[in-house]
N, C-alpha and C positions, 0 to 999 in steps of 0.2 A: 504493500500500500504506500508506503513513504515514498519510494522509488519512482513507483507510477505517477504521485502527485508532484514530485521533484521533476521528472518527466514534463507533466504536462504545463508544469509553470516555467519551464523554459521555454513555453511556443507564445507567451503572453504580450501581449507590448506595452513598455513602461508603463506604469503607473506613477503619475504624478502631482495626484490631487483624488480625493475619494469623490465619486459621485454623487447625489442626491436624488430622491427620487419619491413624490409624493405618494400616498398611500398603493401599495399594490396589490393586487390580487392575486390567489394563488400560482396562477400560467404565466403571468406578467413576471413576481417574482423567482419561479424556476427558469423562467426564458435568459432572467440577467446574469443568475449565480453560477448558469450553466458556461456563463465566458471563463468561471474562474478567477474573479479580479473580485474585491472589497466594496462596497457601496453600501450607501446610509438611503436609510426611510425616515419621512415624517407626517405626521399628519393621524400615526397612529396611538402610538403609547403615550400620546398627552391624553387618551380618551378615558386611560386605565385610573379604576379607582385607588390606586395606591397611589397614582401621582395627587393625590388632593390632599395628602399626609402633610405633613411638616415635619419637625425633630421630633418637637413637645407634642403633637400628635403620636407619635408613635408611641411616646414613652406613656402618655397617659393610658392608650390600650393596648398596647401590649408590651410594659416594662417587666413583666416579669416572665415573658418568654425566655430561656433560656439560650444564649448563645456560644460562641466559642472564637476568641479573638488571639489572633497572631501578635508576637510580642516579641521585644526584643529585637534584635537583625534577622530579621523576616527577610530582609531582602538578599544575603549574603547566605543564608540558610535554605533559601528557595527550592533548590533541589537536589538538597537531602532526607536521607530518609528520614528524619524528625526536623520538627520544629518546635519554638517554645510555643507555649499557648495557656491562654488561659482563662475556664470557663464561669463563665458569671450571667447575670441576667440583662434582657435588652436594658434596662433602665440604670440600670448602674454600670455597663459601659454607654451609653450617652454623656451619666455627668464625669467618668473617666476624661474622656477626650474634649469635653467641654471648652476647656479652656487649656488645654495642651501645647506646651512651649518647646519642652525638651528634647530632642531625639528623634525616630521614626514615632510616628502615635501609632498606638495598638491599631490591628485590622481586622473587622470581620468581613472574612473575604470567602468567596467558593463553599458557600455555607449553606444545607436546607434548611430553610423557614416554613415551615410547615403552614404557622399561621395566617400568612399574608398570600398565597396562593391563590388564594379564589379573588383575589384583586388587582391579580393582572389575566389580561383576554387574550391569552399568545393566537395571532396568527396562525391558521392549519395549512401553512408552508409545507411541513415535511408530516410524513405520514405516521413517523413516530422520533420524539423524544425524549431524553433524560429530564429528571427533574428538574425544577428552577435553581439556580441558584444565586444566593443575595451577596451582594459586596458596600458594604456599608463603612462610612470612617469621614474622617476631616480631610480639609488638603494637604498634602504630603505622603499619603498612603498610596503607598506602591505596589505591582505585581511587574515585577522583571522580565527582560525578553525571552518571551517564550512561543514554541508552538502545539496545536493542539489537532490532532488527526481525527475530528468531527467535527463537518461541519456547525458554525456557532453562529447564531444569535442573540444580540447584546443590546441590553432596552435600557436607556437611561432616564431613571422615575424624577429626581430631583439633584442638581447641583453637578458642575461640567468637568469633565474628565479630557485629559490630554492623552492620545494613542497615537504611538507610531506600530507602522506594520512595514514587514519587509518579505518579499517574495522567497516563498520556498525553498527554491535552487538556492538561493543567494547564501543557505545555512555552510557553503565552502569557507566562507567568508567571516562568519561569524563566532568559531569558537564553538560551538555548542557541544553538551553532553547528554546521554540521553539517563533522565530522572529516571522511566519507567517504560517499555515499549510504545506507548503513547504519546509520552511527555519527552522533549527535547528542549533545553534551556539554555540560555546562552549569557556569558558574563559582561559580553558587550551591553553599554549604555548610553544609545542613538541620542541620548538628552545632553550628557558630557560626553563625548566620543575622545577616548584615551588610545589616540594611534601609534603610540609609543607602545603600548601591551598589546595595541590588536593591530597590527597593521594592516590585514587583509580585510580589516572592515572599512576600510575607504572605497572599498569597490561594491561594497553593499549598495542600498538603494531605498533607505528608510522611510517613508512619507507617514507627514503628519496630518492626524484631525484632532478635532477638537469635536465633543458629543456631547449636546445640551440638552436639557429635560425633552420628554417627549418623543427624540429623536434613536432610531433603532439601528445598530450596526449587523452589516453581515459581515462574518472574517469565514472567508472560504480554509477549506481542514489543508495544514500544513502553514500559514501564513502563520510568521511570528510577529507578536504583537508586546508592546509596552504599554503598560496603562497607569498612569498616575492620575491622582484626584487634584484639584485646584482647587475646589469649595469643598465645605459638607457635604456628601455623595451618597445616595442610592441607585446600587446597578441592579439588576437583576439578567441572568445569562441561561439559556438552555443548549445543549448540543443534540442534535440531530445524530438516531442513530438507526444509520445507513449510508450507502454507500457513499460517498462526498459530490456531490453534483456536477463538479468541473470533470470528474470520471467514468461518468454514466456511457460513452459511445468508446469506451476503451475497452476492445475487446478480448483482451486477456485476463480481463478481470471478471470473474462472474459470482457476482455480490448480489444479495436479492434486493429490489428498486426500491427506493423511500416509499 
């Protein structure tokens, strides 16, 4: 699978800015994702009842859902087999990060919330997948370059996040290791680019967006992505699980259809 998707993103042509594209339908949406390239939706996840939250909204109903927050150098930990963490309730990491000066703030990040599910209206895109999952924190909270072999979609409820994504092939370039058959991580960071430790990431090909409430990213499976938060941030993310869409007329693969 990685091979094939490293394959097919070498037939791509630049990407140099991520697309936009008002509410789509389902044949609309698989007709774009099927080029294989990144592009943002709008027009729909402002419609979801989680966006009408706030902080102190959440914490007033559901502060005492249980969560689980990344602690410590989260980011230098990233992919190894543990990290620190540490489990407390939603409301008492709100007033944690409150007013947070010091260091990385804690992150609850890649986490089910069980409770908040029935409040967002995911699109019937793909024909099955994984849970939701919520990424919650202040600005500064980071998830390091990484990639992910299902295809993802990434809805952002309240407060702007900055993503760089860089093309599949391009991982010659970047250093990476693989966390887990899935996961492949890379020490490179397209935010301070230290070409002195990485040389060969000057031939990378990083591009940036920026994703505002409401607004819903697709990251086709294989694209490595960086995401740091700028505001107080609610993401919520699902992966698609089947075949990766930019795959589907590749015929040495016979994976059954989304």
């Amino acid at each position: 699978m990685r091979d094939a998707i490293r394959d097919a993103s070498r037939k791509l042509p630049p990407l140099t800015a991520v697309p936009r594209f008002r509410t789509l339908d389902r044949a609309a949406f698989r007709a774009q994702a099927e080029r294989g390239l990144p592009f943002m939706i709008t027009g729909l996840v402002g419609r979801w009842p989680l966006c009408a939250f706030t902080p102190a909204a959440l914490r007033a109903r559901f502060g005492d859902v249980p969560v689980r927050a990344r602690v410590g150098d989260y980011i230098g930990t990233a992919f190894a087999p543990d990290r620190a963490m540490r489990d407390l309730a939603m409301g008492e990491y709100l007033d944690l990060v409150a007013d947070w000066k010091d260091g990385l703030p804690p992150y609850v990040g890649n986490l089910e919330i069980n409770a908040l599910n029935a409040m967002c209206h995911w699109p019937g895109y793909f024909g099955k997948m994984g849970p939701p999952r919520f990424w919650l924190g202040p600005a500064g909270t980071v998830t390091p370059l990484h990639c992910d072999y299902d295809d993802n979609i990434f809805a952002q409820i309240w407060g702007t996040k900055r993503i760089f994504l860089v093309p599949p092939h391009h991982d010659e370039f970047l250093y990476v290791r693989e966390a887990n058959p899935v996961l492949f991580g890379s020490p490179f960071d397209p935010e301070r680019p230290d070409f002195d430790a990485y040389p060969l990431a000057r031939r990378a090909a990083p591009v940036e967006c920026i994703v505002e409430p409401g607004d819903m990213l697709y990251v086709p499976a294989g694209w490595y992505h960086q995401v740091r938060a700028l505001t107080f941030a609610l993401s919520v993310n699902r992966w698609a699980r089947a075949m990766p869409l930019a795959l589907k007329d590749v015929p040495s693969l016979r994976l059954a259809a989304p």
